[in-house]
ZAZA-408024 format. One record per residue: residue number from 1; x, y, z of N, C-alpha, C in turn. Coordinates in steps of 0.02 Angstrom, whole numbers, plus 50000, padded with zeros to 5 digits. Each point is the difference from the previous one (the first is absolute). Last residue first. Layout:
<rs>
R/NUM/X/Y/Z/X/Y/Z/X/Y/Z;
...
</rs>
This chain:
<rs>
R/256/52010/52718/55948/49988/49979/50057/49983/50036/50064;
R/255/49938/50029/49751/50066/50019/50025/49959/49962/50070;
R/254/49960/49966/49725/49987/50004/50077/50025/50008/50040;
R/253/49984/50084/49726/50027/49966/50048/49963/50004/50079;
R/252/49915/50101/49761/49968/49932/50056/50062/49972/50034;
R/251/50127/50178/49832/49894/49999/50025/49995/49890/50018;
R/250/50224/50123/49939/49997/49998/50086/49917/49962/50011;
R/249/50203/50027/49793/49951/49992/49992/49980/49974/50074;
R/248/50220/50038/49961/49951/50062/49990/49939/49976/49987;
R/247/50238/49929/50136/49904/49970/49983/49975/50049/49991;
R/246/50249/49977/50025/49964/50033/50000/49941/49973/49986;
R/245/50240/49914/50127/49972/49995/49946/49937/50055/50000;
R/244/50211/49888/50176/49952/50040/49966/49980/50028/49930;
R/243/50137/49768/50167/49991/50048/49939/49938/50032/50003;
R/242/50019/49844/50180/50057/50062/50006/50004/50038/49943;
R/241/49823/49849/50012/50068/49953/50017/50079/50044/50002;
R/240/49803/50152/49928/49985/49912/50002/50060/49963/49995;
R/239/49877/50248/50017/50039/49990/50028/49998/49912/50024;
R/238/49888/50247/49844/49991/49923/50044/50063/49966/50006;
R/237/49886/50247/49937/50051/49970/50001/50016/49938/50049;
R/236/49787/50127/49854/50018/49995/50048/50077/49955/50002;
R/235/49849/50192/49836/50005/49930/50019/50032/49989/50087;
R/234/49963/50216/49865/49945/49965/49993/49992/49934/50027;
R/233/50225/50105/50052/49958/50047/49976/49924/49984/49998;
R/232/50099/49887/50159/50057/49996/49929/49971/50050/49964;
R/231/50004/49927/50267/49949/50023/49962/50062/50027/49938;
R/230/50043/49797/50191/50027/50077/49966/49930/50009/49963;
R/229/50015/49773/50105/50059/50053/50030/49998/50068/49979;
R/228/49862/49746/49990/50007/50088/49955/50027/50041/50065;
R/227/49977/49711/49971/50020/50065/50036/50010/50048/49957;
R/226/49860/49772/49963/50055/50032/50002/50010/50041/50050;
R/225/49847/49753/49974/50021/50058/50043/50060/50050/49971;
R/224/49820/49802/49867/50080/50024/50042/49989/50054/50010;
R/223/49822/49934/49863/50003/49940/50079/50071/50005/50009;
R/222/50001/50075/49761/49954/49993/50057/50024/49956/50032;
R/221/50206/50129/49878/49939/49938/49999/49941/49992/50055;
R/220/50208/50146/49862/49980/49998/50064/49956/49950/49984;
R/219/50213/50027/49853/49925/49994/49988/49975/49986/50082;
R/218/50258/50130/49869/49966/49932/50022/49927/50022/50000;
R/217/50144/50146/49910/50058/49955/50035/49976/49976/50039;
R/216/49982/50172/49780/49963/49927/50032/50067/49981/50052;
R/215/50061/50249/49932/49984/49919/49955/49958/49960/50047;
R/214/50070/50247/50048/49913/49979/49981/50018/49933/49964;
R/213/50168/50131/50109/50000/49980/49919/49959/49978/49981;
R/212/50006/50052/50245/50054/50053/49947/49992/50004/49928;
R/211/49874/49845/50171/49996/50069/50015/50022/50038/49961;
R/210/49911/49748/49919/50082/50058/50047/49982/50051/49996;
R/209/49781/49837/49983/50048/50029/49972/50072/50028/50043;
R/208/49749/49810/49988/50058/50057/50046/50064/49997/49948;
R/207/49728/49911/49954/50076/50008/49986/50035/50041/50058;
R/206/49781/49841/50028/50016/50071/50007/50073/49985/49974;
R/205/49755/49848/50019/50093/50004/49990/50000/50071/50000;
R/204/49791/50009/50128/50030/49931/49957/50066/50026/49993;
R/203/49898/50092/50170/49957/49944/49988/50004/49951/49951;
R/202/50178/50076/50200/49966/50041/49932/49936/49961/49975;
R/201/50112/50099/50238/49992/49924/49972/49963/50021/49925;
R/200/50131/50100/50239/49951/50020/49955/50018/49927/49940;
R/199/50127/50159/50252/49985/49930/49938/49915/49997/49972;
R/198/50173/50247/50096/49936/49943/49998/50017/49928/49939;
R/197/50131/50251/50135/50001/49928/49952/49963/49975/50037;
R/196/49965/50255/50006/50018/49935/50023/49995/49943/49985;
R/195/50018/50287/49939/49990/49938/49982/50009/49924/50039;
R/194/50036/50275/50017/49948/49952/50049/49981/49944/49959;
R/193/50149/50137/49895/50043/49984/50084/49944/49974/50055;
R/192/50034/49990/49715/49942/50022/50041/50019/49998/50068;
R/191/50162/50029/49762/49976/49950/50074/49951/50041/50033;
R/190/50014/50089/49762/50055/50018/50058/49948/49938/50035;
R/189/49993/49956/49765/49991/50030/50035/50025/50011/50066;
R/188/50118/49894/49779/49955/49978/50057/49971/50065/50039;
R/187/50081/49960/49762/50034/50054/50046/49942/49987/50042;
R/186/49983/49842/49782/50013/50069/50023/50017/50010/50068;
R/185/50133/49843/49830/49959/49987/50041/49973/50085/50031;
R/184/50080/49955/49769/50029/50016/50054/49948/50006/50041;
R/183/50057/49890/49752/49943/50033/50040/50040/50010/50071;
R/182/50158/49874/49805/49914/49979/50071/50002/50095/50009;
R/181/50113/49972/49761/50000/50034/50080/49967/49948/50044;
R/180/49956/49901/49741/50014/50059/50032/50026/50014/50091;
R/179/49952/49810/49819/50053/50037/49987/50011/50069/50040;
R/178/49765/49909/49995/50052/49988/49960/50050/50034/49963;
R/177/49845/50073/50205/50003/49970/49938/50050/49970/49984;
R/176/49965/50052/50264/50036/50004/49949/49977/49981/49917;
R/175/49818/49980/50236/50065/50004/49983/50012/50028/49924;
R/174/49847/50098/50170/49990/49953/49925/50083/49982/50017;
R/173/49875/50077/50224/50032/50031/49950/50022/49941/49959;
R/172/49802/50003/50168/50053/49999/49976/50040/50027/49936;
R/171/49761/50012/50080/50034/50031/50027/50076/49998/49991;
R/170/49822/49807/49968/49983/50068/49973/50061/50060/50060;
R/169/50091/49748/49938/49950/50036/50042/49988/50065/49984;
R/168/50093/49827/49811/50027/50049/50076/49913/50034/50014;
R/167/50035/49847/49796/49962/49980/50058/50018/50054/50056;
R/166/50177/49889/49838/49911/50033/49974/49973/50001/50083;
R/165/50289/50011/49906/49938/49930/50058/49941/50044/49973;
R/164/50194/50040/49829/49955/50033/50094/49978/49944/50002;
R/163/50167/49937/49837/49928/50007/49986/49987/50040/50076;
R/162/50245/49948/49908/49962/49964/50006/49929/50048/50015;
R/161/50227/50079/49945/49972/49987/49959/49944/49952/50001;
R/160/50192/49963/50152/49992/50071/49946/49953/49965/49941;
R/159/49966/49876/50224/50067/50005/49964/49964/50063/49972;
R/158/49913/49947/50241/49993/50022/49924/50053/50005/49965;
R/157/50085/49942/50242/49951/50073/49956/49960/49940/49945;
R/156/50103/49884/50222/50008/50019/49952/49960/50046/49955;
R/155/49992/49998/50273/50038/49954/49918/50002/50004/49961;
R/154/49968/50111/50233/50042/49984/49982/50010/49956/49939;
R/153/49784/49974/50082/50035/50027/50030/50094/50013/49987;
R/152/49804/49899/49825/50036/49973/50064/50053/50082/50030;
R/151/49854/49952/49806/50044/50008/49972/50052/49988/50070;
R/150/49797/49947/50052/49996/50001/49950/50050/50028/49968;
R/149/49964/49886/50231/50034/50035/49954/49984/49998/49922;
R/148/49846/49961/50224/50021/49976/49971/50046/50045/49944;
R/147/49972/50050/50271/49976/49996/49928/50033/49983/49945;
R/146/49950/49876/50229/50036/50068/49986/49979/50029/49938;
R/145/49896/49814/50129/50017/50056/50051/50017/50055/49939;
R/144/49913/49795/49931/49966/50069/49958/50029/50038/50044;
R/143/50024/49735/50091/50008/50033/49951/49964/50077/49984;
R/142/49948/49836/50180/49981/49991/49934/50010/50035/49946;
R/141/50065/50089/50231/49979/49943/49986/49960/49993/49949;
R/140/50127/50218/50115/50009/49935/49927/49989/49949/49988;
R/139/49951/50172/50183/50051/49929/50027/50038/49982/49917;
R/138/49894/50255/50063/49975/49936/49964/50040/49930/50007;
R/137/49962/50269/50150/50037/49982/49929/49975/49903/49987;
R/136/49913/50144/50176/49975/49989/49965/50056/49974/49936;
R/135/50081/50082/50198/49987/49918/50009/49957/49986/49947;
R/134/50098/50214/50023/50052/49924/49981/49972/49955/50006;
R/133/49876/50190/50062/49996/49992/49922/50060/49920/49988;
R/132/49860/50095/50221/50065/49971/49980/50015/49976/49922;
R/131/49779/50015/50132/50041/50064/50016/50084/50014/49954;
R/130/49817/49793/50032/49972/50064/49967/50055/50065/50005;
R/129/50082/49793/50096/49998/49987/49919/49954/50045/49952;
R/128/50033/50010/50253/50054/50014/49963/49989/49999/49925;
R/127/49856/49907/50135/49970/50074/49991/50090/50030/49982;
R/126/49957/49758/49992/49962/50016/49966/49994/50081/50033;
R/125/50172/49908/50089/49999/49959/49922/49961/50036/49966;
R/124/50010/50016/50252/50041/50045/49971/50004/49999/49916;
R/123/49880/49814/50109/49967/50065/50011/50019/50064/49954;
R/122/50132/49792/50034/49925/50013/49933/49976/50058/50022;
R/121/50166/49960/50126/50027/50011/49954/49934/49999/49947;
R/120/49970/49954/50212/50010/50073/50007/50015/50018/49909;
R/119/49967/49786/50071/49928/50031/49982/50011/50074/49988;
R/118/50191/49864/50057/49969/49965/49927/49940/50061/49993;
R/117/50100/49996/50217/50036/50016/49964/49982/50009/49924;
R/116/49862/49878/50156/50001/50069/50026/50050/50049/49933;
R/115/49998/49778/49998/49945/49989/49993/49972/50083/49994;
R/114/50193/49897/50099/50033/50014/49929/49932/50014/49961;
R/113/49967/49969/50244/50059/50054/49987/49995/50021/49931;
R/112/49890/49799/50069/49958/50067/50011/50049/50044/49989;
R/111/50097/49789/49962/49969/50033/49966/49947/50057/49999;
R/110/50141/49911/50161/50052/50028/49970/49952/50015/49918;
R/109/49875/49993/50228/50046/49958/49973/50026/50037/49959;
R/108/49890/50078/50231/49983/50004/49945/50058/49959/49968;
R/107/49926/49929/50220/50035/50080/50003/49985/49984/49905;
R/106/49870/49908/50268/50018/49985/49918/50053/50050/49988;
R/105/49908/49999/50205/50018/49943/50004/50029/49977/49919;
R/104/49823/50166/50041/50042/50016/50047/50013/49917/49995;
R/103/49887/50104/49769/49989/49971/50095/50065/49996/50032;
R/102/49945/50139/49766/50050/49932/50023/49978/50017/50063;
R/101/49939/50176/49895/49941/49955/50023/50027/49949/49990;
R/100/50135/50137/49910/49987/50062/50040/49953/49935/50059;
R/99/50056/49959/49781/50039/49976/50031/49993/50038/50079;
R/98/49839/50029/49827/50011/49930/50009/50062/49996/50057;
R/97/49955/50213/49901/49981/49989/50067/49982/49914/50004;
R/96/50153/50084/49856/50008/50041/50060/49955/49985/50038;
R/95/49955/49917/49772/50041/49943/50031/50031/50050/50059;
R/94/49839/50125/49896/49958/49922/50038/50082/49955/50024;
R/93/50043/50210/49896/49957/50009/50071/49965/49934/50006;
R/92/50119/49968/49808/50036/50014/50055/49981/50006/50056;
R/91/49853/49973/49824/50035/49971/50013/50052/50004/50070;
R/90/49884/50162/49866/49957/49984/50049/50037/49943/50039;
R/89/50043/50102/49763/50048/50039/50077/49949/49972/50066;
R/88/49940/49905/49798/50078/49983/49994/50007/50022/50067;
R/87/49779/50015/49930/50019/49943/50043/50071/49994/49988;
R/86/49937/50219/49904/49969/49974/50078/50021/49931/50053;
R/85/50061/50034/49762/50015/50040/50046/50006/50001/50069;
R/84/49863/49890/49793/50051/49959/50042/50039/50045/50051;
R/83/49799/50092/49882/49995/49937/50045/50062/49968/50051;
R/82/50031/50151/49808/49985/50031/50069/49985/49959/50050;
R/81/50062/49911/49794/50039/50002/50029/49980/50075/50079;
R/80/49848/49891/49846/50054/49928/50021/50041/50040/50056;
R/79/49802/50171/49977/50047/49970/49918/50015/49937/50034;
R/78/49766/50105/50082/50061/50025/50019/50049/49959/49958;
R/77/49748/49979/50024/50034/50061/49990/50065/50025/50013;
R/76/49916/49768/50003/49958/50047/50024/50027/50053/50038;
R/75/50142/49919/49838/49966/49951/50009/49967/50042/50082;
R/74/50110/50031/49714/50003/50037/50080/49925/49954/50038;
R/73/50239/50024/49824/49956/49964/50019/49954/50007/50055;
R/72/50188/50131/49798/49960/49964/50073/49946/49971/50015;
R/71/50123/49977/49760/49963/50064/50037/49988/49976/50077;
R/70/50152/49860/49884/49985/50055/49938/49952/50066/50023;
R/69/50141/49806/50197/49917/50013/49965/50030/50069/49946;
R/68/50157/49950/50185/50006/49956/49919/49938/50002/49946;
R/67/50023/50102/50212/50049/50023/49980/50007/49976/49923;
R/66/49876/49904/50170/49944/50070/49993/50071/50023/49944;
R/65/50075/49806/50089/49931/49981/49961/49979/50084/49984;
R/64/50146/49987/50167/50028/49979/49930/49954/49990/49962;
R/63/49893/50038/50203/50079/50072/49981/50003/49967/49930;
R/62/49887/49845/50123/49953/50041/49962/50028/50057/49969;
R/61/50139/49822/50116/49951/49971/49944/49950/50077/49954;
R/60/50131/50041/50201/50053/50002/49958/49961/49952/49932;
R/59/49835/50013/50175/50030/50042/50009/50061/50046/49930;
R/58/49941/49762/50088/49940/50027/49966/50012/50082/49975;
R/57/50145/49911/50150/50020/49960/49950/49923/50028/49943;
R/56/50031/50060/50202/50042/50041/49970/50009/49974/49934;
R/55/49837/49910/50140/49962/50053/49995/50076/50040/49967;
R/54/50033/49772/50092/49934/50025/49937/49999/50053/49963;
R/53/50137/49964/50195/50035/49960/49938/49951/50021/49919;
R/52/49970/50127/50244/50058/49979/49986/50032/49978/49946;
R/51/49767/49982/50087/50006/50086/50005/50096/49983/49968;
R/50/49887/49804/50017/49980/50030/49955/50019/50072/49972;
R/49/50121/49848/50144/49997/49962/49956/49967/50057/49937;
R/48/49964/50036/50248/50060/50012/49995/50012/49970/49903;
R/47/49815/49940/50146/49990/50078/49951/50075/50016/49978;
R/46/49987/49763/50083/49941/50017/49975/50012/50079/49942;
R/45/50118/49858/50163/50014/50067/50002/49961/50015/49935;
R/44/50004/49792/50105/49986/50022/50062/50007/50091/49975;
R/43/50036/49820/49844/49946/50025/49997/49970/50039/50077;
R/42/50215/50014/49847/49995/49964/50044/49918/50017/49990;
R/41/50151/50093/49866/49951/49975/49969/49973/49965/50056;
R/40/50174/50122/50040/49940/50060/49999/49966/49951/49942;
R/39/50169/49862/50162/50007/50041/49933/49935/50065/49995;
R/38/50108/49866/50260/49947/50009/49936/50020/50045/49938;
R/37/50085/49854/50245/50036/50032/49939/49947/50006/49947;
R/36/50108/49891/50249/49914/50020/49985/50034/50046/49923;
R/35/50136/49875/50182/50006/49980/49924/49937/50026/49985;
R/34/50105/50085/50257/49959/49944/49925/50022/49977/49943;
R/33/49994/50252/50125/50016/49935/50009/49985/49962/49984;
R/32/49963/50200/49933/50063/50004/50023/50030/49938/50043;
R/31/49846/49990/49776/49980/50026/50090/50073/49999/50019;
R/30/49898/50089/49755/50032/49944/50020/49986/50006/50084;
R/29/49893/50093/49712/50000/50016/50073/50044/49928/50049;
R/28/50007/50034/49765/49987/50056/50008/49990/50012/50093;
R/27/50163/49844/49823/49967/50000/50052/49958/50072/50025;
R/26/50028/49920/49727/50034/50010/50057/49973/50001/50081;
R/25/49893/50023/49804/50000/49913/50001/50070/50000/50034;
R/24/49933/50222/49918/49940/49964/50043/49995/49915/50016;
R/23/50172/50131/49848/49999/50003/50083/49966/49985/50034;
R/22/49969/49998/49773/50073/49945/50014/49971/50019/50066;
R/21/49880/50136/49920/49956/49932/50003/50067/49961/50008;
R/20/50046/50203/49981/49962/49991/50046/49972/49921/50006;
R/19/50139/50085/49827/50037/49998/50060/49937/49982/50069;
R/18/49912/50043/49786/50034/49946/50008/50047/49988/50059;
R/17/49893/50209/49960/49964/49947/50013/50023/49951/50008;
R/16/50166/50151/49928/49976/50006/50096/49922/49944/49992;
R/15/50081/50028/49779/50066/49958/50048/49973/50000/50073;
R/14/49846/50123/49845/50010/49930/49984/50050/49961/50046;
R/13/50025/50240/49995/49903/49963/50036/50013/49947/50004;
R/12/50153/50067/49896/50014/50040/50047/49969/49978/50051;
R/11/49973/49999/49769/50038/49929/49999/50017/50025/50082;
R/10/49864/50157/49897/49986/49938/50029/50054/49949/50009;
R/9/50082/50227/49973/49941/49973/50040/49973/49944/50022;
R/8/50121/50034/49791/50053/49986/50060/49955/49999/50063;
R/7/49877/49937/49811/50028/50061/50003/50034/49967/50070;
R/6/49852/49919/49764/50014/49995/50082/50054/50051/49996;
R/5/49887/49938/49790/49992/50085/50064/50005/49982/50071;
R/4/50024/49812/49816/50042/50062/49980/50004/50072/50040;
R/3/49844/49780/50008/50037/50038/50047/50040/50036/49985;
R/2/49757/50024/49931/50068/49986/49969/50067/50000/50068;
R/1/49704/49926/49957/50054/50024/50042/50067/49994/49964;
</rs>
């Protein structure tokens, strides 16, 4: 597992589970008279504990987990994270009708409320987080979010008279000999107007280049999430930490 591929998503999942289990050690059910006062670990509320605390928390366990696996995982017949789906948006309708079946004489506590609130938000977490390209973008944990600068975004050239880099992706354009012109980046093809930005993951190092002057201006890295914004002629135009750059070498990327 790399966490390097958590994603705004999960950290989304992750907070509303946790919020849940704080709240379940809040008052979930109280009597309008009395001092009578139960948590949803009480044992008079038995199902309340499982359908409620368990089952979201297991839930935002199997989401993140299916997300972080190198290939899915699929457990009688279905991935971590279809599994978890189901028991994310199920939640709620159990804590609606938990509170729905408070006996006459009780009224619901200040943690069945925040319990209700919390679950809506995992729910919304995990089928937002398929739909919603912002949330796939990458937290940056453990380092490799951005790309690494190889002559660095904005930095410094090649002095005069120093050596091409070796190695450009089949399709790129050579740099400059010695002493000579740079090469002129070629003449992007016309924008595709049914292109839609996708994230996509490389399998190994990948150079990214400047759009204009084809110099090096950093290194994509497995197990990170980019963004390809643009179709570049043969390549693709990726979009990392607000600088865009070109990835002409595209074969075995994974797109999300």
């Amino acid at each position: 597992m790399d966490i390097k591929k958590l994603t705004r998503g999960d950290a989304i999942v992750a907070v509303a589970a946790l919020l849940i289990f704080i709240f379940s050690f809040l008052a979930y059910m109280k009597a309008e008279v009395g001092d009578f006062s139960r948590n949803a670990w009480a044992s008079e509320l038995a199902p309340v504990v499982t359908s409620e605390v368990i089952i979201p928390i297991a839930a935002a366990v199997l989401y993140i987990l299916g997300g972080l696996q190198p290939r899915p995982q699929v457990l009688f017949g279905l991935t971590l994270r279809q599994w978890a789906v189901p028991l994310a948006i199920v939640t709620p309708l159990n804590a609606l009708w938990s509170l729905a079946a408070i006996p006459d004489g009780a009224e619901a506590g200040i943690g069945a409320i925040f319990i209700i609130i919390a679950s809506l938000i995992l729910a919304g977490g995990v089928i937002a987080n398929e739909m919603v390209p912002a949330l796939k973008a990458p937290l940056g944990l453990g380092g490799g979010g951005s790309a690494a600068p190889a002559g660095g975004y904005g930095g410094q050239q090649a002095p005069y008279g120093a050596q091409p880099q070796q190695g450009a992706p089949y399709g790129a354009p050579q740099q400059a000999q010695y002493g000579g012109a740079p090469a002129p980046a070629p003449a992007p093809a016309a924008a595709d107007p049914s292109f839609q930005p996708y994230w996509f993951s490389v399998p190994d190092q990948r150079q990214l280049v400047d759009a204009q002057t084809n110099a090096p201006a950093g290194s994509l890295n497995p197990g990170v999430w980019y963004l390809a914004v643009a179709q570049h002629g043969q390549g693709l135009l990726v979009e990392v930490d607000g600088v865009r750059g070109v990835l002409w070498n595209v074969s075995g990327i994974q797109k999300s």
